[in-house]
C-alpha positions as CSV (number, residue, x, y, z in Angstrom):
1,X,-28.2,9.6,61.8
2,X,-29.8,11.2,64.2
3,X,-26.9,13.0,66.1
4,X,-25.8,13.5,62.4
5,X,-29.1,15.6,62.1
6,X,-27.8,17.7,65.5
7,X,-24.9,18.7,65.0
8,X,-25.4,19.7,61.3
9,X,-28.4,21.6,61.8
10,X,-26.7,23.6,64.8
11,X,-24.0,24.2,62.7
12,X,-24.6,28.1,62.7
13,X,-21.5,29.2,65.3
14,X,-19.0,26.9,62.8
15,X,-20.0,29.3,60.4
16,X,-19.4,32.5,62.0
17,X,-15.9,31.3,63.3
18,X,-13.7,34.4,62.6
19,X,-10.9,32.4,61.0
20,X,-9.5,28.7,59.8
21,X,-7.7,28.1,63.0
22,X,-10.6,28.9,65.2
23,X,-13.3,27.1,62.5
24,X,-10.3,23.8,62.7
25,X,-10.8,24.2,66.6
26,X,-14.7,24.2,66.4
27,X,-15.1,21.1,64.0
28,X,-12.3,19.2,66.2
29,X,-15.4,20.0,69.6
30,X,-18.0,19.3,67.9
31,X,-16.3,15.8,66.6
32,X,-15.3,15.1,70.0
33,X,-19.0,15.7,71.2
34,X,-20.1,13.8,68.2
35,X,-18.2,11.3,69.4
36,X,-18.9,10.8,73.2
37,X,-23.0,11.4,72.3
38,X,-22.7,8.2,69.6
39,X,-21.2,5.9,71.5
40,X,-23.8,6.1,74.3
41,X,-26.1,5.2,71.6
42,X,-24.0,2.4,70.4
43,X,-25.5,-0.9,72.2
44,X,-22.7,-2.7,74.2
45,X,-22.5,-6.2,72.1
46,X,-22.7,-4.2,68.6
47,X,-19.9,-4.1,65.7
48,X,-21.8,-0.7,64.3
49,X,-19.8,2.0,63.5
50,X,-20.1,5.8,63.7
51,X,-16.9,6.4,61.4
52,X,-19.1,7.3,57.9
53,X,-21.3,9.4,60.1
54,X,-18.5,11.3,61.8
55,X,-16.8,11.7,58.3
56,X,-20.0,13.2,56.2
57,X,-20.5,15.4,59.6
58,X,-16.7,16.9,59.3
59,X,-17.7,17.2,55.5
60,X,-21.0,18.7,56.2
61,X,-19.5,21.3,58.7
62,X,-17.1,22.1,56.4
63,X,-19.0,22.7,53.3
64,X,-21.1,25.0,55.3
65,X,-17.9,26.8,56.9
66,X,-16.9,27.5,52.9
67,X,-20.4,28.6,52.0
68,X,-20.5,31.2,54.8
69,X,-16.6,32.5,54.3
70,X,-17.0,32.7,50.3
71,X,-20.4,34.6,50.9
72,X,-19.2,36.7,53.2
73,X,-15.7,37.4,50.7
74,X,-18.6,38.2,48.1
75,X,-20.6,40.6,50.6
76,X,-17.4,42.3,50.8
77,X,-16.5,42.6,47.5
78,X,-19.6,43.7,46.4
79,X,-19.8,46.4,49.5
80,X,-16.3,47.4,47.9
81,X,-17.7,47.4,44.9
82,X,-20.5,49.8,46.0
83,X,-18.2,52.0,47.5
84,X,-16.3,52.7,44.3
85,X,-19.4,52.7,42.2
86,X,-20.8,55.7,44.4
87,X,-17.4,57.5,44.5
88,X,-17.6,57.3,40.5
89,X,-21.1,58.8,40.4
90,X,-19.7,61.8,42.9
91,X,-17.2,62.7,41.1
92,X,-19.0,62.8,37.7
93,X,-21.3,65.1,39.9
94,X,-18.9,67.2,40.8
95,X,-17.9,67.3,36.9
96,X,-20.9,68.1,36.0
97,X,-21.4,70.9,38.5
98,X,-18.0,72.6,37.5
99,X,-19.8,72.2,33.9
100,X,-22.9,74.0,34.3
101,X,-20.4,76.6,36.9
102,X,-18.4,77.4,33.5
103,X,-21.8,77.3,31.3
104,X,-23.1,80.4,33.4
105,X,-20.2,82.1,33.3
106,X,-20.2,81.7,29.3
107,X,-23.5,82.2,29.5
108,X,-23.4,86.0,30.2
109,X,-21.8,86.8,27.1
110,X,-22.2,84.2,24.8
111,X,-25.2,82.0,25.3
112,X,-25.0,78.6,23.6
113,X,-27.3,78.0,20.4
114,X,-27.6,74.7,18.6
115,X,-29.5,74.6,15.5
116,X,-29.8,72.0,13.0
117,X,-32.3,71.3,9.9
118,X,-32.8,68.8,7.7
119,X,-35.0,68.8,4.4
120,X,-36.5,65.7,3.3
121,X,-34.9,64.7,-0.4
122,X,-37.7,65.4,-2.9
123,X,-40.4,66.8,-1.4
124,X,-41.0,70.5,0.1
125,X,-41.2,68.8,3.7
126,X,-38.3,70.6,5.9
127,X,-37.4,70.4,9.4
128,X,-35.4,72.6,11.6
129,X,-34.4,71.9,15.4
130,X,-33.2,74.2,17.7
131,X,-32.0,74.3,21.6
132,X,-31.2,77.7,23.6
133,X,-30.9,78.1,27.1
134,X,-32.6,75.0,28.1
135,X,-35.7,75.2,25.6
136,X,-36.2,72.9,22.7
137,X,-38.2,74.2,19.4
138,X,-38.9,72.1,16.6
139,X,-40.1,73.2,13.1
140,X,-41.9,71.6,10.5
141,X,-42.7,73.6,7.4
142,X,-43.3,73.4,3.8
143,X,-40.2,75.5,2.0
144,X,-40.2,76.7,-1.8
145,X,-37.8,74.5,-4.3
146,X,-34.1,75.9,-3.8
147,X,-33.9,75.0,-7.7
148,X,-35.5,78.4,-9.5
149,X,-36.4,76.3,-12.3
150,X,-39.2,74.5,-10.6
151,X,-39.9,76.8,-8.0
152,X,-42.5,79.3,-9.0
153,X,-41.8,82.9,-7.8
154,X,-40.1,81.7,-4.7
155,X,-43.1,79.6,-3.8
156,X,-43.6,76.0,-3.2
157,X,-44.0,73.7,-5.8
158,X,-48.1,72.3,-6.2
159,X,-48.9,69.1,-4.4
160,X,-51.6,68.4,-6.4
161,X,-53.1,71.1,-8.3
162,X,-52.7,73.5,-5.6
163,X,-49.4,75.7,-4.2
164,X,-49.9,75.4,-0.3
165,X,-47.8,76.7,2.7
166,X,-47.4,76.2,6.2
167,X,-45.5,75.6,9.0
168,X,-45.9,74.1,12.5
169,X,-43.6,74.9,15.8
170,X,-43.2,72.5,18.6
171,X,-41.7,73.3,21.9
172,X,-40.4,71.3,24.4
């Protein structure tokens, strides 16, 4: 057990071996070293045997040998995988950059204007968004009934016994 203990915890150049053949050629040394140290501990008159020990150290050594090469396939993949991610992220840069490159150009002669509002169903509550040239405005108001019938002289219906009116901007 305890040359067992040695040679699997100095295992670290089996698992930098660059390929099978050369990893085959490492495990068949350090059996053969296995070997030569055990039997000097064997004691002369003794039927003991090393063979279980020299088997779970060929296991051992190869485990670790598949650990190392399957973690270094996965380093690899996910350094690929990095690669492509960051190539992705360039070219929707450089998308983005012809973009705003067009944007000015429309710009000069056309600049862009969203606007959008939206009136809240049954009550004088009405809000109105806008975005030009990079600035946001937001409007809350109070707007007068767009049925004539309940509007009173184009003002807003009473909340309460009182007709009030106002309005509130925010920009961003």
């Amino acid at each position: 057990a305890f040359v067992l203990r040695k040679f699997a915890g100095s295992s670290s150049h089996f698992i930098q071996a660059a390929d099978a053949r050369e990893a085959a050629e490492l495990f068949s040394s350090a059996d053969a070293e296995f070997v030569q140290q055990a039997k000097d501990l064997v004691p002369v008159d003794s039927n003991w045997s090393f063979d279980e020990d020299r088997h779970l150290l060929r296991l051992q050594l190869e485990a670790r040998y598949r650990g190392a090469r399957d973690l270094e396939e996965e380093k690899a993949d996910v350094a690929a995988m990095k690669q492509r991610t960051s190539n992705i992220v360039n070219k929707m840069h450089h998308q983005i950059d012809v973009l705003q490159a067009r944007l000015q150009q429309n710009r000069a002669g056309n600049p862009l204007l969203l606007s959008a509002s939206y009136r809240v169903p049954r009550t004088p509550v009405q809000i109105i968004g806008r975005y030009q040239e990079g600035h946001a405005n937001v409007d809350f108001s109070l707007a007068p009934d767009r049925d004539p019938t309940n509007a009173q002289g184009g003002m807003v219906q009473g909340l309460g016994p009182l007709n009030l009116g106002g309005g509130m901007s925010v920009s961003l």
